[in-house]
N, CA, C and O atoms as a GROMACS GRO file, in nm:
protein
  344
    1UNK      N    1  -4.985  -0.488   1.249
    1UNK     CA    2  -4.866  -0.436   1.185
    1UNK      C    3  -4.812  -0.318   1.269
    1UNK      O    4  -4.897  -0.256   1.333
    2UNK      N    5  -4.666  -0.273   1.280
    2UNK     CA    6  -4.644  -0.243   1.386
    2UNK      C    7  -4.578  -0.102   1.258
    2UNK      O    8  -4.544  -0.094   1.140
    3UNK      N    9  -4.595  -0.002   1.396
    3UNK     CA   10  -4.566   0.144   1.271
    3UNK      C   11  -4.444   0.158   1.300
    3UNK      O   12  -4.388   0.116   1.401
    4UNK      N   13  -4.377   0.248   1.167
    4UNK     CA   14  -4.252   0.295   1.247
    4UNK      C   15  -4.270   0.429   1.309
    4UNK      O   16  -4.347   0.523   1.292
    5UNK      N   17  -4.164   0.403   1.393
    5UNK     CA   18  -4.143   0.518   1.505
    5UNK      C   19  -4.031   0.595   1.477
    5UNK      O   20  -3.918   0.554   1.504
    6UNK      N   21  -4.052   0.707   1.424
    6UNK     CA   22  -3.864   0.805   1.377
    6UNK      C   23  -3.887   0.802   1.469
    6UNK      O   24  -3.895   0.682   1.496
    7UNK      N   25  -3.921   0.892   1.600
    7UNK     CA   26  -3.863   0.928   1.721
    7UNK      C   27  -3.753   0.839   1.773
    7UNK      O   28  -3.640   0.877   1.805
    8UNK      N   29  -3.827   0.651   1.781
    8UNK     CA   30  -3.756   0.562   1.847
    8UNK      C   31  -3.629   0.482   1.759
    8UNK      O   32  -3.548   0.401   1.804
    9UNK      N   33  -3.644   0.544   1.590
    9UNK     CA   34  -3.529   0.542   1.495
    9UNK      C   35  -3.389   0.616   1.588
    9UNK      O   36  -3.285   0.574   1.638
   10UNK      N   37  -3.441   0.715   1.581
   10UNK     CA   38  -3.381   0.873   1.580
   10UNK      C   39  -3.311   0.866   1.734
   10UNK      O   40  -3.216   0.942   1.754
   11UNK      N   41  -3.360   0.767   1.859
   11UNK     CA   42  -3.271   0.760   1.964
   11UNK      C   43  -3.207   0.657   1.927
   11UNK      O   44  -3.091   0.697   1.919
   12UNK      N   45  -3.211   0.523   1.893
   12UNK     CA   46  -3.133   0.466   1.866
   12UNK      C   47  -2.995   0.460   1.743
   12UNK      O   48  -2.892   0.395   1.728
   13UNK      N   49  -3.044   0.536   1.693
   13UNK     CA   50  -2.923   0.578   1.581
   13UNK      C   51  -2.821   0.673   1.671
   13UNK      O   52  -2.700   0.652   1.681
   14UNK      N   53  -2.902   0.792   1.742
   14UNK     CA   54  -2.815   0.890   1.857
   14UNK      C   55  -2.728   0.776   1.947
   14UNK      O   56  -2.607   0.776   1.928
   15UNK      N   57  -2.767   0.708   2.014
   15UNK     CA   58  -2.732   0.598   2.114
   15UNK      C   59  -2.658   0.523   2.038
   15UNK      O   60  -2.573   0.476   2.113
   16UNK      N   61  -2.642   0.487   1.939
   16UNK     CA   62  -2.494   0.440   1.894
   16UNK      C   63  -2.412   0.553   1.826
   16UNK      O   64  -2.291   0.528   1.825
   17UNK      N   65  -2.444   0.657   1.777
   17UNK     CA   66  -2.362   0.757   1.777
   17UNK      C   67  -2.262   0.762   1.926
   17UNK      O   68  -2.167   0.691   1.956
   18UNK      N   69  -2.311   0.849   1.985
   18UNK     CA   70  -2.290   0.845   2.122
   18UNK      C   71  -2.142   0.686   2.135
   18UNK      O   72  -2.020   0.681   2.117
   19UNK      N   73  -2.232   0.601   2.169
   19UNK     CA   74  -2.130   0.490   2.203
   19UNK      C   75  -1.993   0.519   2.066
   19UNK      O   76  -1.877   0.551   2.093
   20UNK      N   77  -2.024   0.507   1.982
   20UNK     CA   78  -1.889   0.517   1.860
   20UNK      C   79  -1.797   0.575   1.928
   20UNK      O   80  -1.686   0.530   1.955
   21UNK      N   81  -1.883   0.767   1.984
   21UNK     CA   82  -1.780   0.846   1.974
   21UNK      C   83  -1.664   0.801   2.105
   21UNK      O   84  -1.542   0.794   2.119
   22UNK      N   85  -1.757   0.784   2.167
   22UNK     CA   86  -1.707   0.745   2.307
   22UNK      C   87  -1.559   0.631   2.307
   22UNK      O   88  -1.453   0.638   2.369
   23UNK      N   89  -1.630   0.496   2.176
   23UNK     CA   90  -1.478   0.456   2.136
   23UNK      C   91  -1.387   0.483   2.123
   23UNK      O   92  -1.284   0.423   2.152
   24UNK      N   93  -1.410   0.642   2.048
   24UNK     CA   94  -1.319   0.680   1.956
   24UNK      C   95  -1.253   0.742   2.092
   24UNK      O   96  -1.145   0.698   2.133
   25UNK      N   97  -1.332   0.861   2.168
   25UNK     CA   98  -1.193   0.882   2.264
   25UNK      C   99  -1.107   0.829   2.317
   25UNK      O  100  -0.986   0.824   2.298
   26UNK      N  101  -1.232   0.749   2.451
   26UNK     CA  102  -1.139   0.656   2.501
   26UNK      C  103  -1.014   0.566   2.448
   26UNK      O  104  -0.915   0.540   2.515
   27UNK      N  105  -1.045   0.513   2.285
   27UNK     CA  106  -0.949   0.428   2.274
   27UNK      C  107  -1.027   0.260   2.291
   27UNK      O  108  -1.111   0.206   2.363
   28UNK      N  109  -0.936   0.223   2.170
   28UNK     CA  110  -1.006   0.102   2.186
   28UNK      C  111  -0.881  -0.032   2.245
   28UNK      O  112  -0.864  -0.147   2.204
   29UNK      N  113  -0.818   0.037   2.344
   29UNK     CA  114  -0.724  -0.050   2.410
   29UNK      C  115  -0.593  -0.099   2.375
   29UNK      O  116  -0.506  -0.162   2.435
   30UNK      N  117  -0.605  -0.051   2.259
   30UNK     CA  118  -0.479  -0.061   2.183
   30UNK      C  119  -0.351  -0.037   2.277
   30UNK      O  120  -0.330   0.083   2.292
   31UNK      N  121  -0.267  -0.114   2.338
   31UNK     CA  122  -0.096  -0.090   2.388
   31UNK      C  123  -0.030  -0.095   2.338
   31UNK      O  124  -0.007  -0.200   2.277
   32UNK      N  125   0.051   0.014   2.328
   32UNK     CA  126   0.180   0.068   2.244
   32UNK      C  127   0.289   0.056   2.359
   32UNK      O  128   0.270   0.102   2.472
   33UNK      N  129   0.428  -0.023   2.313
   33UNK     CA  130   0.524  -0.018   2.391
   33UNK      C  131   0.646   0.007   2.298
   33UNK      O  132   0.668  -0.068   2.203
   34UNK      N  133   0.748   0.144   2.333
   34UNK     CA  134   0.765   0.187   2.290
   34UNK      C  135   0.945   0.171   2.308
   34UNK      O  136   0.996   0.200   2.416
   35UNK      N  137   1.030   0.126   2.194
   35UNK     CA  138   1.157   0.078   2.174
   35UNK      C  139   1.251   0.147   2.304
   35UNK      O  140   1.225   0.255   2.357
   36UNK      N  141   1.356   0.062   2.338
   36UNK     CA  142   1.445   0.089   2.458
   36UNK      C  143   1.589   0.115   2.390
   36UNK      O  144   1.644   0.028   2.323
   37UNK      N  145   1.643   0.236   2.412
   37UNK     CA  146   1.788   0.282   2.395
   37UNK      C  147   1.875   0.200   2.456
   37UNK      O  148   1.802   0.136   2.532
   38UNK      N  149   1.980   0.163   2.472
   38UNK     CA  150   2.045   0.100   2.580
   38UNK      C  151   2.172   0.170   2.592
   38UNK      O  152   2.254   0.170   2.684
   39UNK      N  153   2.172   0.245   2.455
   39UNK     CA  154   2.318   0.335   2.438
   39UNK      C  155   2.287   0.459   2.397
   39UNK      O  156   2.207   0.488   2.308
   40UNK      N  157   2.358   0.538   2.471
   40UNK     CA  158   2.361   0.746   2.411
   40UNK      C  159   2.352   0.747   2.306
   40UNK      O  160   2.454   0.715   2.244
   41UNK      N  161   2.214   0.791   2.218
   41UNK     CA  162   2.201   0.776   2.082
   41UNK      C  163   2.168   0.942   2.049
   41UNK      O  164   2.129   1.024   2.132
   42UNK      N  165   2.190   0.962   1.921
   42UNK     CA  166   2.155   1.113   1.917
   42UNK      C  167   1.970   1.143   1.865
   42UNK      O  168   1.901   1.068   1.795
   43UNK      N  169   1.933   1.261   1.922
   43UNK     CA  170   1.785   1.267   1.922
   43UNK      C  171   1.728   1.229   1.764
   43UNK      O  172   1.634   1.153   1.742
   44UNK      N  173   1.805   1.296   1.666
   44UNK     CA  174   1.783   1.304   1.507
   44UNK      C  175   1.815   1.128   1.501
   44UNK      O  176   1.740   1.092   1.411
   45UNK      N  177   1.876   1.024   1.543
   45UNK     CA  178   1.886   0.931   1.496
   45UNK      C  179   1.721   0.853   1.587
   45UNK      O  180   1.646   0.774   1.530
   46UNK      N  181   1.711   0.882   1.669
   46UNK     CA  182   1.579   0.785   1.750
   46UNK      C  183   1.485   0.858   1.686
   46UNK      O  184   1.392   0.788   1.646
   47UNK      N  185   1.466   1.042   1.645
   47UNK     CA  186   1.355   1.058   1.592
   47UNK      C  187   1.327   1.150   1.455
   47UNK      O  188   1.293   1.265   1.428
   48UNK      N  189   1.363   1.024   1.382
   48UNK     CA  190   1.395   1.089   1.193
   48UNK      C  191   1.332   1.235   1.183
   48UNK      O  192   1.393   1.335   1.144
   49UNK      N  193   1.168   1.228   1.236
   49UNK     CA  194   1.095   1.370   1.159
   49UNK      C  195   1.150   1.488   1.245
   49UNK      O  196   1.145   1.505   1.367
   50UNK      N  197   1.211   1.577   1.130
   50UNK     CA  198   1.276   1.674   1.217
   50UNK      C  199   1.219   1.791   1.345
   50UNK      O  200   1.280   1.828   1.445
   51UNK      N  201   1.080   1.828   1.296
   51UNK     CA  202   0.996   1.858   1.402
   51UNK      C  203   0.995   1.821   1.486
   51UNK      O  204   1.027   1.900   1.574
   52UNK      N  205   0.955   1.664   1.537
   52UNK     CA  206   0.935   1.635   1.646
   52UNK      C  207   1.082   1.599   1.705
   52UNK      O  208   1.077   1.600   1.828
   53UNK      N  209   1.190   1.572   1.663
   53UNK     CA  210   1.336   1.598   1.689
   53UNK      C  211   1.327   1.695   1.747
   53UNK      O  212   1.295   1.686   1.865
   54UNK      N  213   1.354   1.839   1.682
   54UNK     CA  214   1.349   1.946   1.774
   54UNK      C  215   1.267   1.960   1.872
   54UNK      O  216   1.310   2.056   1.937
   55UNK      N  217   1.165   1.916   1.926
   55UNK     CA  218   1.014   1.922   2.030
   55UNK      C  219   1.128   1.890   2.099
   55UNK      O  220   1.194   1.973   2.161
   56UNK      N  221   1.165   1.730   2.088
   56UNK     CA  222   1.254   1.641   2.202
   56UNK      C  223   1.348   1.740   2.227
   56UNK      O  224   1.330   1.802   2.332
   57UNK      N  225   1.454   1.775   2.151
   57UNK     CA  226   1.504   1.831   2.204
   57UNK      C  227   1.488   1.988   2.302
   57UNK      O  228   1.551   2.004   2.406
   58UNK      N  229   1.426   2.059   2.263
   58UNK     CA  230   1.374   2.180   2.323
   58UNK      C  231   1.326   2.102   2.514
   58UNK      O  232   1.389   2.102   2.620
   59UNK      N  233   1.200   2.051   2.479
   59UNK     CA  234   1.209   1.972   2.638
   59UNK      C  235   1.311   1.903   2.699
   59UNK      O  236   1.298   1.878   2.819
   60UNK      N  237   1.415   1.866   2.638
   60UNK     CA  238   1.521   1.809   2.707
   60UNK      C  239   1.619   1.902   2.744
   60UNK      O  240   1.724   1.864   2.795
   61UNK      N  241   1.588   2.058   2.717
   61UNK     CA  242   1.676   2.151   2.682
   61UNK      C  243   1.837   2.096   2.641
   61UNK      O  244   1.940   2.137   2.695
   62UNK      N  245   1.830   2.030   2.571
   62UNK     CA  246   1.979   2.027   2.453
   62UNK      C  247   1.962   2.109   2.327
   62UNK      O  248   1.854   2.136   2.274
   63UNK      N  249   2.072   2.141   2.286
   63UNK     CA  250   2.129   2.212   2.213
   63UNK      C  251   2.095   2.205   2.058
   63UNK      O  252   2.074   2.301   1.983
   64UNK      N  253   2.095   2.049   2.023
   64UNK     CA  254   2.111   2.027   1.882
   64UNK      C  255   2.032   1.894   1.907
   64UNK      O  256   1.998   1.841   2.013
   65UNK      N  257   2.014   1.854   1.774
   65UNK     CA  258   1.945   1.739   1.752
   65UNK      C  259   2.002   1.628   1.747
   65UNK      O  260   1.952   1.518   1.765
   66UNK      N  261   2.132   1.659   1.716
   66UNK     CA  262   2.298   1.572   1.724
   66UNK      C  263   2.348   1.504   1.877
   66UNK      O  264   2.434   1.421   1.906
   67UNK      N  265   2.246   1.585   1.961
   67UNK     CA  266   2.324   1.569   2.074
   67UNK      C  267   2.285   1.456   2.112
   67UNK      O  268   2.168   1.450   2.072
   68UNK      N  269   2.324   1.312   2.193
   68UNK     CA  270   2.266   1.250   2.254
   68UNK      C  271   2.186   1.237   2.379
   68UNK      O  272   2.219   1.316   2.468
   69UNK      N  273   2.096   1.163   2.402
   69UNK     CA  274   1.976   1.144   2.512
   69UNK      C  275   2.033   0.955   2.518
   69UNK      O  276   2.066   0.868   2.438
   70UNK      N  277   2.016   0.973   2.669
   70UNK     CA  278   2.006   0.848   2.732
   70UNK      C  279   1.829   0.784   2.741
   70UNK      O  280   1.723   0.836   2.708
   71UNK      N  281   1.856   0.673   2.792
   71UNK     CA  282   1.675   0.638   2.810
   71UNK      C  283   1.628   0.677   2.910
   71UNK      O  284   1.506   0.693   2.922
   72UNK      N  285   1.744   0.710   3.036
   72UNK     CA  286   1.686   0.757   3.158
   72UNK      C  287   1.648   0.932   3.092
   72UNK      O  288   1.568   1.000   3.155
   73UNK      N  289   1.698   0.976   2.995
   73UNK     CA  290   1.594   1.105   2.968
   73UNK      C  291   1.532   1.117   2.894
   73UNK      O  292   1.498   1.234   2.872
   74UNK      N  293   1.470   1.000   2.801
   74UNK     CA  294   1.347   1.004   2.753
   74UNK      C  295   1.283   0.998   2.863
   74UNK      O  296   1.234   1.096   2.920
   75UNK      N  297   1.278   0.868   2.906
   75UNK     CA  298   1.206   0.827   2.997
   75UNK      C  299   1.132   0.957   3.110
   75UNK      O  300   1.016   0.946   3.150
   76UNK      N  301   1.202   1.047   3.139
   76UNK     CA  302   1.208   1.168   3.244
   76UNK      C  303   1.057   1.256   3.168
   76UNK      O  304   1.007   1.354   3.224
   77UNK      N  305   1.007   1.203   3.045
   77UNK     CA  306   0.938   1.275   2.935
   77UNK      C  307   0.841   1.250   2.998
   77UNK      O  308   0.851   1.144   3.061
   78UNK      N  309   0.714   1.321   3.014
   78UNK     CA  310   0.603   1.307   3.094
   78UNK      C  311   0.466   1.326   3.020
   78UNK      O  312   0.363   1.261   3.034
   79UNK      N  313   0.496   1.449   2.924
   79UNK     CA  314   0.416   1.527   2.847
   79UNK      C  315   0.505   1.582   2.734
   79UNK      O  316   0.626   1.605   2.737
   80UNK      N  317   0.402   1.599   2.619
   80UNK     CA  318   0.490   1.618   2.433
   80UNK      C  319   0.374   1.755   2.413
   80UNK      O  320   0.253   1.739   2.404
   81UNK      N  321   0.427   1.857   2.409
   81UNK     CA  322   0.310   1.936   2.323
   81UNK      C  323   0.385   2.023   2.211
   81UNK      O  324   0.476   2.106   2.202
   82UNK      N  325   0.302   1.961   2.139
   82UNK     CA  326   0.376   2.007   1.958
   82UNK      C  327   0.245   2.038   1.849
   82UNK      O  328   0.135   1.985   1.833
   83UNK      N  329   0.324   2.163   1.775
   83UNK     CA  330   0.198   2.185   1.699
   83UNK      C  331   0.248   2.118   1.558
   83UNK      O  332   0.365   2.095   1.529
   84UNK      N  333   0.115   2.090   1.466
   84UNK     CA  334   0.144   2.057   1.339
   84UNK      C  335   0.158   2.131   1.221
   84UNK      O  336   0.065   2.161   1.147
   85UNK      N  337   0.309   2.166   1.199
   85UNK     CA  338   0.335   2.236   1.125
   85UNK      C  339   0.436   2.135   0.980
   85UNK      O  340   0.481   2.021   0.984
   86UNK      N  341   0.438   2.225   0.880
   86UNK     CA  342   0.487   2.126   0.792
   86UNK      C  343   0.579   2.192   0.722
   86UNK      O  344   0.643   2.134   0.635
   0.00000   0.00000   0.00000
């Protein structure tokens, strides 16, 4: 009869811990492709939540949320850093 081993519990439970988390950063491959403007649309109409409206706009340095963005200046978007506020 064979004993149990916590020790050899206790790495293998760690060792799929470990792997989970690792899912979780990386990502589990999921591709997101993300809708195409074709016409000068205004920022508040492509991005309802008003927060992140204003983000866009502030990096695009425009004025208002009214204003329009082409796709060639989303597109120009490289990096988003926004805090979560409500």
């Amino acid at each position: 009869k064979e004993k149990h081993n916590p020790r050899r519990k206790y790495c293998l439970i760690s060792g799929l811990a470990i792997i989970f988390s690792l899912w979780i950063i990386i990502g589990n491959g999921a591709k997101v492709q993300a809708e195409t403007i074709t016409v000068s649309t205004p920022i508040k109409q492509i991005f309802p939540d008003d927060a992140f409206a204003e983000t866009i706009k502030d990096n695009l340095k425009k004025k208002s949320v009214t204003d329009a963005v082409t796709q060639n200046e989303l597109n120009s978007i490289d990096q988003i850093i926004a805090n979560n506020s409500d």
